[in-house]
N, C-alpha and C positions, 0 to 999 in steps of 0.2 A: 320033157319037163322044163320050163321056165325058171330060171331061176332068179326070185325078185327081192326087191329091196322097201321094207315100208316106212312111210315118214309119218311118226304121229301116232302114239301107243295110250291113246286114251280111251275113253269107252267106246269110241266107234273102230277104231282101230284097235282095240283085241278083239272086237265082234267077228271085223274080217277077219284078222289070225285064224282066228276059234272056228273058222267055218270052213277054213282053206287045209290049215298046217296038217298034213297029214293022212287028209281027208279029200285028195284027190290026184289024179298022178300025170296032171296037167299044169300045176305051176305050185309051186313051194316058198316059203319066204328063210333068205339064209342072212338076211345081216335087217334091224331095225332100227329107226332112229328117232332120239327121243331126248327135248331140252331138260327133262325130270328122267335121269336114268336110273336112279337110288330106288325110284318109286317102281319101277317095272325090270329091273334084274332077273326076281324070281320069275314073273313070265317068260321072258327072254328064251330063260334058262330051260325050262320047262317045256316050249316050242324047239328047244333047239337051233337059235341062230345069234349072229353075233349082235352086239348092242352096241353104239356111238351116239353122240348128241351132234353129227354136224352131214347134214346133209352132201357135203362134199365128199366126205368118206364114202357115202352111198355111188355118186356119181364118179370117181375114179375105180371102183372095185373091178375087177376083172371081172368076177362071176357073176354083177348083177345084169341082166338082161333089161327086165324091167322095173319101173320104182313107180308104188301105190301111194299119192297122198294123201290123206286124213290127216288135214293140216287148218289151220285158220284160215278163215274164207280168203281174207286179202292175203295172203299170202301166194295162192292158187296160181296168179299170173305168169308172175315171177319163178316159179319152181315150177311149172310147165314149159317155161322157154328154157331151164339152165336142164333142163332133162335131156329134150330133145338136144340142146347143143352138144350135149353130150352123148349123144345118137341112141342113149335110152328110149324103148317103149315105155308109154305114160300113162297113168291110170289116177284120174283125180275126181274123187268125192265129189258132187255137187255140195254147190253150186260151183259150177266150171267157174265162173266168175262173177263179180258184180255188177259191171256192165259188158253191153254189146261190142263194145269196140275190144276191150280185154280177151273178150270169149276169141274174136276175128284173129288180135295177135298172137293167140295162142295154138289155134288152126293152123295158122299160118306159120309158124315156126317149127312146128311139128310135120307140116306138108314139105317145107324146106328141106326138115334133117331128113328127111324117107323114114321116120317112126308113126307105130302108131300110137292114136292117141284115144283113151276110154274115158266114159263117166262114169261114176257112180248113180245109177236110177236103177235099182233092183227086184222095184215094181213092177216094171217091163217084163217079169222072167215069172211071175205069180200064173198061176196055171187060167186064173180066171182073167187076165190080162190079155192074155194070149187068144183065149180062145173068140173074147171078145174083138179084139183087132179082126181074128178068121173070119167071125160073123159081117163085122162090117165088110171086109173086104170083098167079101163073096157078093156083093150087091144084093142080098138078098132083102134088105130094109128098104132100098130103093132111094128115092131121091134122100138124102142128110141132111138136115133142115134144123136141129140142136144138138147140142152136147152140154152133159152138167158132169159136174166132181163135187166131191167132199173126202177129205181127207183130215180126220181129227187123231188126236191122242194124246196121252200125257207125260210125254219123253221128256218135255223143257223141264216140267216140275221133278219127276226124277232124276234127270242125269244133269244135272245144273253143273255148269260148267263156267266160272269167272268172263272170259274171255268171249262166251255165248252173249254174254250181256251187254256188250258194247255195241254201239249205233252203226260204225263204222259194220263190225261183223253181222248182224244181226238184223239189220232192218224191215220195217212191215211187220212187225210181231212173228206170227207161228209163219213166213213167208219160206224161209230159210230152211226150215225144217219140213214139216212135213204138206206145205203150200205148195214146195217144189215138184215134189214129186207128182200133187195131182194137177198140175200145169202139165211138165216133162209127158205124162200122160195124153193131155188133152192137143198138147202140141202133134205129137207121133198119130194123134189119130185123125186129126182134122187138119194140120197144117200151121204157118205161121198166124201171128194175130195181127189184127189191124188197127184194132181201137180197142182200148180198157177205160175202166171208173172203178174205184177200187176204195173201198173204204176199213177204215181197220177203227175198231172197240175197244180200249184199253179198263179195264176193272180193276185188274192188279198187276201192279210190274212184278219181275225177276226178283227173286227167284219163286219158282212154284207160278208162272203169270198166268194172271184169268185175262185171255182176249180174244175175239176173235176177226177175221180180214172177212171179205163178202166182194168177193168179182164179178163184173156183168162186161161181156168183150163182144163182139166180131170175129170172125174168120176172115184172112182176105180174100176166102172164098165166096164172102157172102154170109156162112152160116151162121149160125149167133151161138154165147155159149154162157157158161155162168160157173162160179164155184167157189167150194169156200172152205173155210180152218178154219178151226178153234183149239186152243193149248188152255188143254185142263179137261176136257171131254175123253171119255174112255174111247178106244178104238176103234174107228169107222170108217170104212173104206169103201165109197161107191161112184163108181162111172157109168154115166146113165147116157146111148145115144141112140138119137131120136131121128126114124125116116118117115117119108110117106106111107109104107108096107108096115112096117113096123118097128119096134125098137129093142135093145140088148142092154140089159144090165148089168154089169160086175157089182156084186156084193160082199166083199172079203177076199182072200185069195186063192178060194178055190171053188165058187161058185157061179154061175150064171146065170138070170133069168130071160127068157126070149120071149117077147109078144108080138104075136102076127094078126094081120086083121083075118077076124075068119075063127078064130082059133083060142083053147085056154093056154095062158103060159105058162110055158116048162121050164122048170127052174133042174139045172146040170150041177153037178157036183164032178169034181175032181181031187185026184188024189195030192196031197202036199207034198212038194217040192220043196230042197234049202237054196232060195233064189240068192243068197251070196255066194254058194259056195256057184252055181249055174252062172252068173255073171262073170266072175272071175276065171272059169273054163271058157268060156265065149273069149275073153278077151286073150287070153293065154293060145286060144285055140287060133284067135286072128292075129295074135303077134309070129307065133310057128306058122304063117301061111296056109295051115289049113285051111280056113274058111272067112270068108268076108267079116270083120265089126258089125254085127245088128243095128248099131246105131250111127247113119250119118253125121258128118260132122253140120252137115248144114240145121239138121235137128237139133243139137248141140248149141249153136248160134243161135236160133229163133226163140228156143225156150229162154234163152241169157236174155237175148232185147225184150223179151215178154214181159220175164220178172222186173227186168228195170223199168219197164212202163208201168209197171202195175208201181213199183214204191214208188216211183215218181207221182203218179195219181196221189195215194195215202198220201204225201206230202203236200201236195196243194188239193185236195178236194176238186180236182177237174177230171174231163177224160181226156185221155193220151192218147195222140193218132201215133202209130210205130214210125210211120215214115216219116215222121214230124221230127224224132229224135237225132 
């Protein structure tokens, strides 16, 4: 059992609490830390661990092994080097950072202390995610010649959150939220990017915002790719890639559809999985040395310079070569 320390008890942090505490006998949470502690006592209490507002308590405790943060984006850099220095395993929500060189020193400092270090992407662990990686991987589509995402929903307009709103935190409209995740996707399946164009539609700002982003990229493979968000659309979730043989679709998170030439497609169902509580055992499982992190840190990296090409783009209406950055 792990036992860890989490930073950041707002709605996405009692989401993890709520999916871990209790409810697996791979890592536990025994002390939380939170600038509003008046507001989250009764949770606390009710989890069973201790409550401070100061991150350093977190980082001298004896018992804490590791510390999760669900914290403000900028903030991420900074509390990922004082973790590691503090020879704590690290577990940080996306976005790992806002730019590429932050994601780099935060690798890096982590590679230094001998800790490891996790993201939050728990997309990765959805049954129809998985299986679809297996498909490609298995060559069975043959040459990979496109990839498309879309990744909608309407979490901004519910969990509105003050601090959400700011440029600094926030930028590229729904990017942050749930943009990331179908990049972190497209990244894992096809590799780094090379070039974006990235355009974002604002209708309504914060709170409740009607807008949507629209990406057209590269692979430095070659392959070409596309994807998009909208904040205010009900939830949709699809990853579509494209071979010469054929192509595999994710459609939700426990679905597949496969088409082959030759043949009618078969669309796979699978049984649902609680992909936080599966995230947070992988990482607890790779902090105990049982088994490797699922996700390289170089994956880690690529997806951070991605996102910052893509806001970079939104900001001047051009396309961004990655290696121009």
């Amino acid at each position: 059992m792990i036992d860890a320390a989490i930073i950041g008890l707002g709605w996405w942090g009692k989401n993890i609490v709520n999916a871990v505490q209790a409810k697996t006998e791979r890592i536990r949470f025994v002390r939380g830390v939170s600038k509003e502690p008046d507001t989250v006592r009764d949770f606390a209490a009710h989890h069973n661990f201790e409550l401070s507002t100061d991150l350093n308590d977190a980082l001298t405790d004896p018992r804490v092994q590791a510390v999760v943060l669900a914290t403000p984006h900028s903030l991420h850099t900074a509390q990922i080097i004082a973790v590691a220095a503090a020879g704590k395993a690290v577990f940080c929500e996306k976005p790992l950072a806002m730019k590429k060189a932050d994601a780099v020193r935060s690798v890096a400092a982590c590679k230094q202390a001998g800790v490891l270090l996790g993201v939050g992407t728990n997309k990765r662990f959805w049954p129809s995610m998985r299986e679809l990686r297996r498909v490609v991987a298995s060559g069975d589509l043959g040459e990979i010649l496109h990839l498309e995402g879309h990744y909608s929903n309407e979490n901004s307009g519910m969990h509105f959150s003050p601090w959400r709103d700011l440029p600094s935190e926030s930028p590229g409209g729904g990017m942050t939220g749930a943009g990331l995740h179908v990049l972190d996707a497209l990244v894992n399946l096809g590799g780094p990017l090379r070039r974006v164009h990235a355009r974002l539609v604002t209708r309504k700002p914060q709170p409740d915002p009607h807008d949507s982003v629209s990406v057209m990229f590269d692979y430095a493979s070659g392959i070409s790719g596309m994807f998009a968000t909208v904040r205010a659309s009900p939830f949709v979730w699809r990853v579509h890639v494209f071979g010469r043989k054929g192509s595999v679709e994710a459609v939700g998170e426990n679905e597949i559809v496969v088409r082959v030439v030759g043949a009618k497609p078969s669309l796979q169902s699978f049984e649902p999985v609680d992909t936080l509580r599966a995230e947070f055992d992988a990482f607890a499982d790779a902090v105990a040395g049982r088994v490797p992190y699922p996700i390289p840190t170089t994956q880690m990296i690529d997806t951070v310079a991605a996102f910052e090409a893509v806001i970079k783009s939104i900001d001047t209406d051009r396309v961004v070569l990655l290696d121009a950055q």
